[in-house]
C-alpha positions in Angstrom: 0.0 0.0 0.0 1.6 3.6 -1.2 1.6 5.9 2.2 -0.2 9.3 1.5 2.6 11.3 0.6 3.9 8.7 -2.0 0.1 8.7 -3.3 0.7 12.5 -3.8 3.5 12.2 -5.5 2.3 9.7 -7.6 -0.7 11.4 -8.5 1.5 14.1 -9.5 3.7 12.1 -11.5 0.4 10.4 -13.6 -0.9 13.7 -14.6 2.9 14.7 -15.4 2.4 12.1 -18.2 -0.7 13.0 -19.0 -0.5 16.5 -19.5 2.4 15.3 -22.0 1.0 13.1 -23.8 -2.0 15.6 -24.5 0.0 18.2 -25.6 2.9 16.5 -27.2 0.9 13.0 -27.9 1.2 9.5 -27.2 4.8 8.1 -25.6 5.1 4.8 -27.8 6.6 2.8 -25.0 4.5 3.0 -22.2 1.5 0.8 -22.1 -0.5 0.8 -18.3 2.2 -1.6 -16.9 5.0 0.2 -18.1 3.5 3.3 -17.2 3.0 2.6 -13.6 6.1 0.9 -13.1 7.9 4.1 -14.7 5.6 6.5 -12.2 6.6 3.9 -9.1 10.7 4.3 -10.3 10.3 7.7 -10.5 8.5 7.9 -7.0 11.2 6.4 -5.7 14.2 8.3 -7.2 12.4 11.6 -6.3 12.4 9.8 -2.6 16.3 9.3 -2.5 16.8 13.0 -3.5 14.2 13.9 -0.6 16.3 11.8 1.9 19.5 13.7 1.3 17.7 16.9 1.6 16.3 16.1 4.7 19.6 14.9 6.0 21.2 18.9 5.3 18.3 19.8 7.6 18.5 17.5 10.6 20.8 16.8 13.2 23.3 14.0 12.5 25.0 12.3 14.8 29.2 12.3 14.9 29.4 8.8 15.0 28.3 8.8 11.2 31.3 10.9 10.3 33.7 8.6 12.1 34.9 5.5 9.8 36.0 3.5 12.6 32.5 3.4 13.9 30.2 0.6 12.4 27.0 3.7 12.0 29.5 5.5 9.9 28.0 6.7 6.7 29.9 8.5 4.0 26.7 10.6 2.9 25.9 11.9 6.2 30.0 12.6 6.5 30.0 14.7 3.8 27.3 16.5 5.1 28.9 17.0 8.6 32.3 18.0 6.9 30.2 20.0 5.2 28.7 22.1 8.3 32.3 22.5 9.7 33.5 24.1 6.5 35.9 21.3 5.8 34.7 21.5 2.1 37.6 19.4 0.6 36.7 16.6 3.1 33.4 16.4 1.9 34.4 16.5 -2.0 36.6 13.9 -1.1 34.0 11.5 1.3 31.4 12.3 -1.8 34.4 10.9 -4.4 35.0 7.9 -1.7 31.5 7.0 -2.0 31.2 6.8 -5.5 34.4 5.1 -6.4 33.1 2.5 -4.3 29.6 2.5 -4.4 27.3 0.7 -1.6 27.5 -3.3 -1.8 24.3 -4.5 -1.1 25.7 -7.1 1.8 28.7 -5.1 3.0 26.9 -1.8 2.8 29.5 0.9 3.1 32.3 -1.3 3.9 34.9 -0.3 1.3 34.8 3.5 2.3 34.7 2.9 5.3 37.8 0.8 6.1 39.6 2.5 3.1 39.1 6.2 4.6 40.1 4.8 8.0 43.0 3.4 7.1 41.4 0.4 8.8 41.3 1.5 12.0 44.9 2.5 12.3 44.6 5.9 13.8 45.3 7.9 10.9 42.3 7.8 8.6 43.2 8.7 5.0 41.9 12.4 4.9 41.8 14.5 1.8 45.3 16.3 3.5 46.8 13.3 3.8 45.9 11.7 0.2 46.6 14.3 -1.3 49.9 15.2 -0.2 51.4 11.5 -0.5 49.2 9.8 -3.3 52.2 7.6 -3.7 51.9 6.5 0.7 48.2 5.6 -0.3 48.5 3.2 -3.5 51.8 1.4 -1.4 49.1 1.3 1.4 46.3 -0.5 -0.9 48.4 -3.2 -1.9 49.6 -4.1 1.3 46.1 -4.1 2.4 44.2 -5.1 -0.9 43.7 -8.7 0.9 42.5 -7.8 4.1 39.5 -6.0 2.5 39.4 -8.6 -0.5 38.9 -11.4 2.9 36.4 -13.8 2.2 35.4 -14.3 5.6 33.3 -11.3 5.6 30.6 -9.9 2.8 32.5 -6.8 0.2 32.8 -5.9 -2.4 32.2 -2.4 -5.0 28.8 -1.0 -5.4 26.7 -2.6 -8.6 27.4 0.3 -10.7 31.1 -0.1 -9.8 31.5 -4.0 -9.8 34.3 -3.9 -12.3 37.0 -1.8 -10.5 40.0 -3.3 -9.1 41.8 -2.9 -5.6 44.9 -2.7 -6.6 46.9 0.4 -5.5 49.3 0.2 -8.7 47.3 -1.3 -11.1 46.5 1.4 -14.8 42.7 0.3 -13.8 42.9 -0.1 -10.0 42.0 2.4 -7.0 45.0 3.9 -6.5 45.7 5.2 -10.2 41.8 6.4 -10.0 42.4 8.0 -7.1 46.0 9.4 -8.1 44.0 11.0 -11.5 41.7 12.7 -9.4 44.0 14.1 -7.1 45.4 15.4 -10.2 41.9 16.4 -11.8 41.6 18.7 -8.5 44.8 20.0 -9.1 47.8 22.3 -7.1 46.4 23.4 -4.4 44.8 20.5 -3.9 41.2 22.6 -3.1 38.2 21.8 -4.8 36.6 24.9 -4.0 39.1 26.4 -6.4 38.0 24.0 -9.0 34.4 24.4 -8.4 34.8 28.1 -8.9 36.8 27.9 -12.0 34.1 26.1 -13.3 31.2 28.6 -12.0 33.2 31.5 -13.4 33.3 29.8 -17.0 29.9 29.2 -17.3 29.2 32.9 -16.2 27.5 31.4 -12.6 24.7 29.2 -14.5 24.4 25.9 -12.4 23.8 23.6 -15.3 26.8 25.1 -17.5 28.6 25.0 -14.7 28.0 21.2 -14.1 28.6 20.1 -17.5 31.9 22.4 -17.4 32.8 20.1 -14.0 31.6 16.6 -16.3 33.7 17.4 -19.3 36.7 18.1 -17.2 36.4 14.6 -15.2 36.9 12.8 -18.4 40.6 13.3 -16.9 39.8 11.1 -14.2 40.5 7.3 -14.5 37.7 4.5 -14.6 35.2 7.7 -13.9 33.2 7.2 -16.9 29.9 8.6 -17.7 28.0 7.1 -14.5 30.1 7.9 -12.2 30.8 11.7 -13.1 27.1 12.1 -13.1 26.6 10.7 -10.0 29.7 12.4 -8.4 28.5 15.9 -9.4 24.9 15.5 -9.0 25.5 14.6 -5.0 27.8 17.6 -5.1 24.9 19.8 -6.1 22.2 17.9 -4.1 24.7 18.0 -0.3 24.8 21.6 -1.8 28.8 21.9 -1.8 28.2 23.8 -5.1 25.5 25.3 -6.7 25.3 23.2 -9.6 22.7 20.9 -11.5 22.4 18.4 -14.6 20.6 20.5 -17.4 20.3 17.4 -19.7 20.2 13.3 -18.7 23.6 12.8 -20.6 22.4 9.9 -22.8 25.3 9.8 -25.3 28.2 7.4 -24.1 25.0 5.5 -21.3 23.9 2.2 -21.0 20.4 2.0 -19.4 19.2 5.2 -19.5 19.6 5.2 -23.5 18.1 1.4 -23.6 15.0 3.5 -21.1 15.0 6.6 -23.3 14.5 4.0 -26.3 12.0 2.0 -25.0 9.9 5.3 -23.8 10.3 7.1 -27.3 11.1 4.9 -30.4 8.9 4.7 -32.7 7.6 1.3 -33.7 8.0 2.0 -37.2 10.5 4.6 -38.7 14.1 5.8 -38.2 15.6 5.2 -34.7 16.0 9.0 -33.3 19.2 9.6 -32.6 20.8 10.1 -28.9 21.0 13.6 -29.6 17.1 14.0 -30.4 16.2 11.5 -27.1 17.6 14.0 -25.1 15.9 16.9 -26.4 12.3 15.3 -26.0 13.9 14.1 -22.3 13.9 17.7 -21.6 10.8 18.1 -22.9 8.9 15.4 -20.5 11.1 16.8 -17.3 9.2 19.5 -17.6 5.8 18.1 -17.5 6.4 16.0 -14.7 8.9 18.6 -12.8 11.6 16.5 -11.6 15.2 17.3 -11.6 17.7 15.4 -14.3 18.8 13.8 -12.1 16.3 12.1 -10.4 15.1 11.3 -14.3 18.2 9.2 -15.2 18.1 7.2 -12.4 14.6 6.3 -12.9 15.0 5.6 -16.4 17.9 3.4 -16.0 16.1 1.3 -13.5 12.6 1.5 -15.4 14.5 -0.3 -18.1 16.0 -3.3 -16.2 11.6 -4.4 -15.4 9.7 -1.9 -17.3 6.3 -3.5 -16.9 6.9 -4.7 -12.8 8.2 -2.1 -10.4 11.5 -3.3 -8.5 13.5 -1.4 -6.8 17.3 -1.1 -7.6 20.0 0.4 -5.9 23.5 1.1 -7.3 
């Protein structure tokens, strides 16, 4: 049963669609099943953007920011680094938590034991990375078994399940990290980055944004996923004022296949990428969502289009 404010929103969402489809006509994709399983995934991306905005609001406990306790959390970190003004902390727990991802056993795991240097004393702070990159890849592989043990559930996040461990490896952790270190650049402050990025794009939030995904092409293993995802918790934790102003379709996966199935025609040329993303902007505003929270639906709305399941990355 939907609680009352997810009926709301809902409800919203359904006459979103319809107020599309009267005005720019039929979506050839979404048949009553797929049209309620795309309302429900949509429902429940707007809901994960809603949680982080409540979290800026409320009080959070310190235990969350502290990786040697088992309630710590790397979103709710970034957020207290955050409040304190330690803005290159909280870039850096935001990066952390997207290399990584969430396993869906081990939770947090990876971040957690990787920023605190397992418990050592000496967690592996954005100051400390970042002045000896080198000290942290040597300090992966000596570790790289204890967090690859089989003893206890790990593993990288399922948008993230091919990266490697390895502190030396062209692919592994430590060369992604090392290329974002770099990507920040000298000084190693992000907020100098950030406004670089602001400045080009003349202070608009979604020029600025795509100024700050362009650039991260420099990054390592940080493809167009994780970029995405990187910036957009940037802008949603509200380090930066910046926003996706298009779903990025060119160079995705699922939210091209969901884009597809929503739009193609059943007869006729396949539009390109290009012209998916101009009618994507189009339907965002009808239903008045944020990119954002559109890509993420659509990429799980094309794993079970006609059943809603929820999926987490």
């Amino acid at each position: 049963m939907l609680t009352g404010r997810l009926q709301q929103l809902t409800a919203r969402l359904a006459g979103g669609f319809d107020a599309y489809e009267a005005a720019e006509g039929p979506l050839p994709g979404l048949s009553a099943a797929g049209r309620a399983s795309l309302i429900r995934q949509l429902a429940d991306s707007s809901r994960v953007a809603t949680y982080v905005e409540h979290l800026r609001t409320t009080s959070l406990s310190p235990q969350a920011a502290d990786p040697s306790d088992a309630w710590f959390n790397p979103i709710k970190a970034a957020i207290i680094r955050h409040r304190e003004e330690n803005e290159d902390e909280a870039f850096w727990l935001i990066f952390l938590l997207t290399h990584f991802g969430r396993h869906r056993r081990a939770g947090w795991r990876y971040v957690r034991e990787v920023y605190g240097a397992f418990g050592a004393g000496n967690p592996w702070t954005w100051e400390r990375v970042s002045a000896n990159v080198t000290g942290f890849r040597d300090w992966l592989d000596a570790h790289r078994q204890d967090l690859a043990d089989p003893s206890q559930p790990g593993g990288f996040g399922n948008h993230r399940k091919y990266e490697s461990l390895s502190g030396q490896n062209a692919a592994g952790t430590g060369s992604v990290v090392a290329s974002y270190v770099a990507w920040v650049g000298d000084p190693p402050e992000h907020r100098i980055r950030v406004e670089a990025a602001l400045a080009a794009a003349d202070g608009d939030p979604y020029a600025a944004f795509d100024e700050l995904y362009q650039s991260m092409a420099a990054v390592h293993r940080f493809g167009r996923l994780a970029r995405f995802d990187y910036l957009t918790m940037v802008g949603r934790i509200g380090l930066a004022d910046i926003q996706a102003g298009k779903t990025y379709l060119q160079g995705s996966t699922g939210p091209l296949r969901g884009a597809r199935l929503l739009f193609e025609p059943t007869v006729g040329p396949a539009p390109t990428a290009a012209a998916l993303e101009a009618q994507m902007a189009v339907l965002r505003g009808y239903l008045g969502v944020t990119f954002g929270v559109l890509e993420d639906a659509l990429c799980n709305w094309q794993k079970s289009p006609y059943e809603f399941r929820r999926f987490r990355g």
